[in-house]
TORKOL-4160 file (C-alpha; in steps of 0.2 Angstrom, whole numbers, padded with zeros to 4 digits, m for minus):
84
<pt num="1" X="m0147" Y="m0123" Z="0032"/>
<pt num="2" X="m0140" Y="m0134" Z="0016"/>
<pt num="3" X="m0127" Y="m0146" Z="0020"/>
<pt num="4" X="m0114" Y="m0147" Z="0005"/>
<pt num="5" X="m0102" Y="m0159" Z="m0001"/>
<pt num="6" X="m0084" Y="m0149" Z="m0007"/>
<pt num="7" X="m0069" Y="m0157" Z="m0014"/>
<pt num="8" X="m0054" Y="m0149" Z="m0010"/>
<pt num="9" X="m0036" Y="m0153" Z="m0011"/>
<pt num="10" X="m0027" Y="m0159" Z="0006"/>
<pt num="11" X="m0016" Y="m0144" Z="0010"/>
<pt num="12" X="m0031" Y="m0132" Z="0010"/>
<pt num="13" X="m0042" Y="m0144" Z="0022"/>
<pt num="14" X="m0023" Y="m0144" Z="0032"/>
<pt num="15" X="m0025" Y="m0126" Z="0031"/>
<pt num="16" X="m0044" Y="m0126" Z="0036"/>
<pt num="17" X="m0041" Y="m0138" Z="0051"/>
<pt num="18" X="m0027" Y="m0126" Z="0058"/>
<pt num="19" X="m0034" Y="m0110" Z="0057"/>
<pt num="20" X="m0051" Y="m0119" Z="0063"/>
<pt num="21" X="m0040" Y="m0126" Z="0080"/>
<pt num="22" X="m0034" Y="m0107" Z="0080"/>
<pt num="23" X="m0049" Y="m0097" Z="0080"/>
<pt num="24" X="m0057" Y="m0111" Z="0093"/>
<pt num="25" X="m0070" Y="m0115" Z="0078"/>
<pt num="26" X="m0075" Y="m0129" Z="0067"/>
<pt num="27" X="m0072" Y="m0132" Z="0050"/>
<pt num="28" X="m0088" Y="m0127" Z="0044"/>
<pt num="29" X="m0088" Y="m0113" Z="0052"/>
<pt num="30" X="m0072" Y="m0104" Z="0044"/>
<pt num="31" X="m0080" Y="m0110" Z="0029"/>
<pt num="32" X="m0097" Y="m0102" Z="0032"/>
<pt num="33" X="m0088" Y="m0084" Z="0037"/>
<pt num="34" X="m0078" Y="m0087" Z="0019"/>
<pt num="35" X="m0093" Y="m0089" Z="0008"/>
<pt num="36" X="m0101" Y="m0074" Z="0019"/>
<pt num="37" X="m0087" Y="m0062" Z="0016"/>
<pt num="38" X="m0086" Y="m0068" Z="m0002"/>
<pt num="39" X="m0103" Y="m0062" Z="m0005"/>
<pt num="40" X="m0101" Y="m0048" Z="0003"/>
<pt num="41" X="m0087" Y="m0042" Z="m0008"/>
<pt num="42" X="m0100" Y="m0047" Z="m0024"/>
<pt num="43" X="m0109" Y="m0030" Z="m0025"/>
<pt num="44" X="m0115" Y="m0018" Z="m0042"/>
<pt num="45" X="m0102" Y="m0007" Z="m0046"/>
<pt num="46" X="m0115" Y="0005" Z="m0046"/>
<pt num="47" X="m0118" Y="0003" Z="m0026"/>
<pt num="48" X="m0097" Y="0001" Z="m0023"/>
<pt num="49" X="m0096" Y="0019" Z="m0034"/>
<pt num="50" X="m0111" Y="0028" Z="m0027"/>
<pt num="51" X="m0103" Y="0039" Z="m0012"/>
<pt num="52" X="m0085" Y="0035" Z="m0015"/>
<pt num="53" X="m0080" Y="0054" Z="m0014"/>
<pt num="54" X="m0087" Y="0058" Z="0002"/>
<pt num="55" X="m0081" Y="0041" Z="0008"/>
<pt num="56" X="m0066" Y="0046" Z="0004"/>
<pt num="57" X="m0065" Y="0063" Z="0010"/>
<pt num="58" X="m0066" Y="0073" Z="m0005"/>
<pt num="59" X="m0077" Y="0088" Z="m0005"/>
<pt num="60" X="m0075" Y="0095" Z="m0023"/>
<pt num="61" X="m0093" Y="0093" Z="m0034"/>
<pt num="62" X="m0090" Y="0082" Z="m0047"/>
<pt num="63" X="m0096" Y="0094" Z="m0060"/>
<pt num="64" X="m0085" Y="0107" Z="m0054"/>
<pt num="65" X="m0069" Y="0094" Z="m0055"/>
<pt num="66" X="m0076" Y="0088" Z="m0074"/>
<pt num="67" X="m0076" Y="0108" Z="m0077"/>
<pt num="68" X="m0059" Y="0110" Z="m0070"/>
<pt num="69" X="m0052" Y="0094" Z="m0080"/>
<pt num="70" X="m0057" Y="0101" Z="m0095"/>
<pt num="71" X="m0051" Y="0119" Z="m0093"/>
<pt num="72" X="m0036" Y="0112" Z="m0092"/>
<pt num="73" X="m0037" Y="0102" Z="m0107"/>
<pt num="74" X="m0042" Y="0115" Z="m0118"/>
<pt num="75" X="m0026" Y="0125" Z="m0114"/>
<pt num="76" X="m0017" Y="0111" Z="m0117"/>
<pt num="77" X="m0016" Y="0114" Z="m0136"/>
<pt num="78" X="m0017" Y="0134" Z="m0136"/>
<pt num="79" X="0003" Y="0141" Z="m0142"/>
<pt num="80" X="0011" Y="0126" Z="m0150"/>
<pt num="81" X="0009" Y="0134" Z="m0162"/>
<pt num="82" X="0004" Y="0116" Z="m0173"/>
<pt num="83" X="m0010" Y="0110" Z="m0183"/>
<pt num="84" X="m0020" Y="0096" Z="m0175"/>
């Protein structure tokens, strides 16, 4: 483990100390559980993406929904009767 030097402003270090006196923790330790969930938020959109259907509980294909987008776009334009 790397010890670092961070300069912050007084009220977030007022901040720091009370939620540290709250959770029964030190300083560095709220700190370290930051950066931790900070990092854990930085992830490839490709990974945050892959799954998000079924996360989510949809059950639709994708290709079907593209299919079914579409059909509904190519109607879109049939009887107005305009020149596009």
């Amino acid at each position: 483990m790397t010890r670092i030097l961070a300069d912050l402003p007084d009220d977030d270090i007022k901040w720091l100390d009370r939620l540290a006196d709250e959770q029964g923790k030190s300083r560095a330790a709220i700190l370290r559980e930051a950066v931790s969930s900070y990092r854990a938020q930085d992830k490839d959109w490709l990974e945050k993406g892959f799954g998000l259907w079924a996360r989510n509980g949809v059950q639709e294909d994708g290709i079907a929904f593209q299919h079914r987008l579409r059909s509904e776009w190519d109607g879109a334009d049939a009887g107005d009767g305009g020149d596009a």
